[in-house]
Wavefront OBJ file of the C-alpha trace (Angstrom):
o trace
v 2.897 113.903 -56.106
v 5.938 111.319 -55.453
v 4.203 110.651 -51.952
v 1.181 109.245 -53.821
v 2.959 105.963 -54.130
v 5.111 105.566 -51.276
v 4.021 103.007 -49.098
v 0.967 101.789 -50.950
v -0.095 98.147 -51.316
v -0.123 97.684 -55.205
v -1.943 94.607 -56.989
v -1.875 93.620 -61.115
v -5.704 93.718 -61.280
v -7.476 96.990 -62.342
v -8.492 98.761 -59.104
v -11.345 101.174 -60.195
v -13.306 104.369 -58.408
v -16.067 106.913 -59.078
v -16.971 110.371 -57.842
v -20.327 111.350 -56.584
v -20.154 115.489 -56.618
v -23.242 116.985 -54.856
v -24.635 119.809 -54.833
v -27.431 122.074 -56.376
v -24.836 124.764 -57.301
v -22.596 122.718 -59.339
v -25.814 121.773 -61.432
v -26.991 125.980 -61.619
v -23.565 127.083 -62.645
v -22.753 129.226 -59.333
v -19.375 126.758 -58.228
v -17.443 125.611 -60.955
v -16.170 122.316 -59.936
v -12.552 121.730 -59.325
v -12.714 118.579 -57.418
v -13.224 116.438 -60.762
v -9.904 116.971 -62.329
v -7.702 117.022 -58.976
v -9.442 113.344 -58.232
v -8.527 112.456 -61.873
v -5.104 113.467 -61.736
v -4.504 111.268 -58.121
v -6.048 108.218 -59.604
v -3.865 108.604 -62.449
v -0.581 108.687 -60.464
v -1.949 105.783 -58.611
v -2.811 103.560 -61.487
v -6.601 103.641 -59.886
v -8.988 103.887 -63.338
v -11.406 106.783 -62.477
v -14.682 105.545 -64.563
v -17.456 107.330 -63.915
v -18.144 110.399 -62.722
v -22.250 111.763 -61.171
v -22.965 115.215 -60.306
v -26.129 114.921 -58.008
v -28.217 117.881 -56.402
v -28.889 118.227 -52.968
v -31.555 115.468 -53.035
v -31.387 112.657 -50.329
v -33.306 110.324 -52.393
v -30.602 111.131 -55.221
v -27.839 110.934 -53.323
v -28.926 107.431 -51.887
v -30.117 105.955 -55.105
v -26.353 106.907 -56.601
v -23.835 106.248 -54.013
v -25.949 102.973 -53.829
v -25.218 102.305 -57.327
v -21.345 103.200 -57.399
v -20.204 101.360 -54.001
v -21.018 98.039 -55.356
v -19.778 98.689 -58.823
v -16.262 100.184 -58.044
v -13.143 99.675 -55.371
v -13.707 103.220 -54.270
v -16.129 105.887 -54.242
v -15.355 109.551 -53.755
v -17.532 112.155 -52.771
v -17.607 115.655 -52.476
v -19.618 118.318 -51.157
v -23.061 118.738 -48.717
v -21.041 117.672 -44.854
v -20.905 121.969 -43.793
v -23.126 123.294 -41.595
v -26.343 124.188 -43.322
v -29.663 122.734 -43.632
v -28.539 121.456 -47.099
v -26.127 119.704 -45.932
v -27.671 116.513 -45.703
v -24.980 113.807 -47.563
v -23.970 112.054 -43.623
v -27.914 111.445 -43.706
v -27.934 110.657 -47.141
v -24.777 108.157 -46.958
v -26.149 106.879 -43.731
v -29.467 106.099 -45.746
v -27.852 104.212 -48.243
v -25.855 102.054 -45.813
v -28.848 101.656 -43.211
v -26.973 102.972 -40.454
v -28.051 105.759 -37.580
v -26.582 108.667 -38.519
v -24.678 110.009 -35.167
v -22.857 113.046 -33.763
v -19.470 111.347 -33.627
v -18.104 112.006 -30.243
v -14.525 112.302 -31.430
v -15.594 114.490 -33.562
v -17.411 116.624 -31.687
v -13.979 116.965 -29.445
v -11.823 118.178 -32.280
v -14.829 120.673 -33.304
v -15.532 121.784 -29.761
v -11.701 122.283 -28.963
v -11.245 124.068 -32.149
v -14.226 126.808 -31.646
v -13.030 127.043 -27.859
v -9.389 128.060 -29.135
v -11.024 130.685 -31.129
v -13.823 132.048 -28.766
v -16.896 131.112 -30.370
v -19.532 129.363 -29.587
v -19.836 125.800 -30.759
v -23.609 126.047 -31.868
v -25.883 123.613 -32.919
v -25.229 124.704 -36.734
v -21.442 123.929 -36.214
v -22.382 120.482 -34.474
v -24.045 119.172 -37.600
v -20.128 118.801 -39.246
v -19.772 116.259 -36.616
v -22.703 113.858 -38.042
v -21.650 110.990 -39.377
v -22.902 107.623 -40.363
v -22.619 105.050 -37.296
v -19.310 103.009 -37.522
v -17.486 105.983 -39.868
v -13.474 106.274 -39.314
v -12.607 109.735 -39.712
v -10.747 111.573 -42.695
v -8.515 114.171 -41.200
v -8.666 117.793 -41.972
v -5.886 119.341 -41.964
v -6.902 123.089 -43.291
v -10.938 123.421 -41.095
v -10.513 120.420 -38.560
v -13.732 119.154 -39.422
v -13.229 115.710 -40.791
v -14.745 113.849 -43.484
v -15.088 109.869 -42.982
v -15.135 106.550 -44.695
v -17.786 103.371 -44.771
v -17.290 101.023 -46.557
v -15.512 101.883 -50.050
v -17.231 105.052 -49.275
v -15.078 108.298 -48.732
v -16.954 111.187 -47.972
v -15.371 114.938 -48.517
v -16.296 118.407 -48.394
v -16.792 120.099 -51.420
v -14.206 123.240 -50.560
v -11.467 122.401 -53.264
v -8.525 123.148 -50.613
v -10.310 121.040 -48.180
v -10.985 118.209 -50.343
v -7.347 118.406 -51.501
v -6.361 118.000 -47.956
v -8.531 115.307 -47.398
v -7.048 113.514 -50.337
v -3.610 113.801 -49.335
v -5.003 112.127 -46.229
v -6.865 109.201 -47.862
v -4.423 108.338 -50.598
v -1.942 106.163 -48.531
v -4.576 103.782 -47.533
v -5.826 103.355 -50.885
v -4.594 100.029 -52.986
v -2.466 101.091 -55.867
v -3.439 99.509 -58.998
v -0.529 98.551 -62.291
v 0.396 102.138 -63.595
v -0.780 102.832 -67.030
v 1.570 103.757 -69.656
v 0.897 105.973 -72.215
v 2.476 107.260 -75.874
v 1.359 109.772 -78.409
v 1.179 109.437 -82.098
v 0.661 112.715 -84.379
v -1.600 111.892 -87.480
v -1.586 114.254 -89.891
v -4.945 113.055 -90.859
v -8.429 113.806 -89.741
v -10.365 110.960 -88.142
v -12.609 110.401 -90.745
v -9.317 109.222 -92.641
v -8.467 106.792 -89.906
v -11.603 106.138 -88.330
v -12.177 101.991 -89.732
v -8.323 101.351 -89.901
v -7.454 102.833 -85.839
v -10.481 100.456 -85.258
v -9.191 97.553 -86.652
v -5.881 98.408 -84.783
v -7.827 98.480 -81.404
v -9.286 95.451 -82.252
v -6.027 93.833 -82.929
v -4.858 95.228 -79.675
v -7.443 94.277 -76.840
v -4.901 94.757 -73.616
v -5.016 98.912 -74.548
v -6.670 101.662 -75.124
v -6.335 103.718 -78.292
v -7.769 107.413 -77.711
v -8.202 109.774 -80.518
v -8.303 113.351 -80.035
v -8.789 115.861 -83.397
v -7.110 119.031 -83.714
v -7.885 121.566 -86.180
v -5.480 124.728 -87.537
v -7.651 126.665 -89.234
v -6.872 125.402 -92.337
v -7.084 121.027 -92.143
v -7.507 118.987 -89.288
v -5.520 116.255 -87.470
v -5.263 113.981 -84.618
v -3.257 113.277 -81.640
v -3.841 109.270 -81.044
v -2.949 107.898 -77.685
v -2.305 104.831 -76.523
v -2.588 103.766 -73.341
v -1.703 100.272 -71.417
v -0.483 98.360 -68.425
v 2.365 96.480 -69.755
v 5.304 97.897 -72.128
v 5.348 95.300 -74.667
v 1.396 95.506 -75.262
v 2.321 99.138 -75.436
v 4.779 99.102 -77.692
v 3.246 96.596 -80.540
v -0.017 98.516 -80.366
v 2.040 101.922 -80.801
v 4.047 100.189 -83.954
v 0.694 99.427 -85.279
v -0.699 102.317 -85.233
v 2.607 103.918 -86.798
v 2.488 101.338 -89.528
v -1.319 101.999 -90.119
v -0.636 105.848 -90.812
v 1.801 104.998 -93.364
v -0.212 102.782 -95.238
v -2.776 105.350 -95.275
v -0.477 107.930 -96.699
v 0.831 105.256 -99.248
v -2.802 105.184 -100.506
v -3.114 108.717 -100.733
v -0.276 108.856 -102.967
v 1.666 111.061 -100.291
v 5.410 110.877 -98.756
v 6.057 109.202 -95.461
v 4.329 111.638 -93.105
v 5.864 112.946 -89.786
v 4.416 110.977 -86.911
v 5.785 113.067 -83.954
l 1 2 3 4 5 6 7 8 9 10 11 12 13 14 15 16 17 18 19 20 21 22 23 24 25 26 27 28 29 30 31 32 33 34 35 36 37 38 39 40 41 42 43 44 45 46 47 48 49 50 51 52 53 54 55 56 57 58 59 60 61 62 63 64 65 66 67 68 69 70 71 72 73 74 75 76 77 78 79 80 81 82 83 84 85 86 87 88 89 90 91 92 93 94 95 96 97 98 99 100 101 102 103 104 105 106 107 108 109 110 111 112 113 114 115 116 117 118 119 120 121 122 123 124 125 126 127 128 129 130 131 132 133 134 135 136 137 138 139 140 141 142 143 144 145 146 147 148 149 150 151 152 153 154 155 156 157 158 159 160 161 162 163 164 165 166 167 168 169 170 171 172 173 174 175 176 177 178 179 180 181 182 183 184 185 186 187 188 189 190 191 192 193 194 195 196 197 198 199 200 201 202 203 204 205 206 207 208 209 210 211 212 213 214 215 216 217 218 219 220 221 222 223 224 225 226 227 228 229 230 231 232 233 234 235 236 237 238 239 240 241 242 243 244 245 246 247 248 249 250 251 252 253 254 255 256 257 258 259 260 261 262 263 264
């Protein structure tokens, strides 16, 4: 994950990004998405905020209406899913819909498909042609595992839905991407349930406006506690909100009548 960084342009401003994953079998239950949390996990490491998240069926009108919606919203979109070979595969229409462009076989794309089937002596039909539609004006996103590439317009990246393929195609993208300020994080243990903490964490957050205070119950079987994290872009807002939060925890336990508790 090191390489995530290396050679990226990085800027103090939030850079944000969204997923569009399509496809009626995420929606029935049959795939079990993996793309979500492997996109999560990147944008993490890259200090991109990943901040929303649409799982659309295989529905041009749907698929227009939303990338529509996300591309002038966020930095970058992601998509995955619906650029195979089948009839519905329709997101290069879709995207090329929403960005009012033709939507073309892309000669070099139909070069790297054509020389690929030729290697392995079959026939490049017209099913296998449809991988090379793209919207006019596209740049290509390599594929290193299928050759079929997935492309770009605008903030727009466009990936297949095959989690090793959309992996690949995110190793690909990533160095081209703008890094954003990487967010720091620390953990607090409260031995407390959040209905014990609920107003005074809020009045924390409130006093703390440059993070982001998560809270995260836990329960034993027997009481129930929380993990509280704390997340921001600078160290010193980090470290006063995490003080804070430590100090508020005592002063709950001091009104419960109860010893200093163990904050992790």
């Amino acid at each position: 994950m090191d390489s995530v960084e290396a050679g990226a342009e990085t800027q103090s401003e939030p850079v944000t990004a969204a997923m569009l994953a399509i496809g009626d079998e995420l929606l029935s239950g049959r795939t079990k998405d993996k793309n979500i949390g492997h996109l999560a996990d990147l944008m993490t490491l890259s200090g991109i905020d990943l901040k929303e998240v649409r799982i659309v069926a295989d529905e041009e009108e749907a698929i227009v209406e939303a990338v529509n919606a996300l591309r002038g919203r966020y930095t970058y979109v992601f998509t995955s899913g619906g650029i195979g070979p089948t009839h519905d595969d329709i997101t290069a229409d879709a995207i090329s819909r929403a960005f009012g462009v033709e939507c073309v076989h892309d000669p070099e794309a139909m070069t790297l498909l054509g020389d690929m089937y030729a290697r392995r002596g079959l026939e490049f039909t017209e099913a296998r042609r449809r991988m090379a539609r793209m919207p006019n004006g596209s740049t290509h996103i390599p594929n290193a595992v299928s050759t079929a590439p997935g492309f770009i317009i605008g903030n727009v990246h466009v990936m297949a839905g095959v989690p090793q393929v959309f992996q690949a195609m995110m190793e690909a993208v990533l160095p081209s991407l703008t890094k954003g300020a990487r967010i720091l994080s620390a953990s607090v243990r409260s031995p407390f349930g959040e209905g014990d903490i609920g107003g005074p964490l809020g009045a924390v957050q409130k006093a703390h406006p440059d993070t982001s205070i998560g809270s995260y119950p836990k329960f034993d079987g027997q009481s129930f506690s929380t993990e509280l994290v704390i997340r921001a872009r600078k160290q010193e807002a980090l470290d006063a909100a995490e003080a804070a939060v430590r100090s508020m925890l005592q002063e709950v336990a001091a009104a419960k009548g109860l010893a200093a508790p163990d904050l992790g």
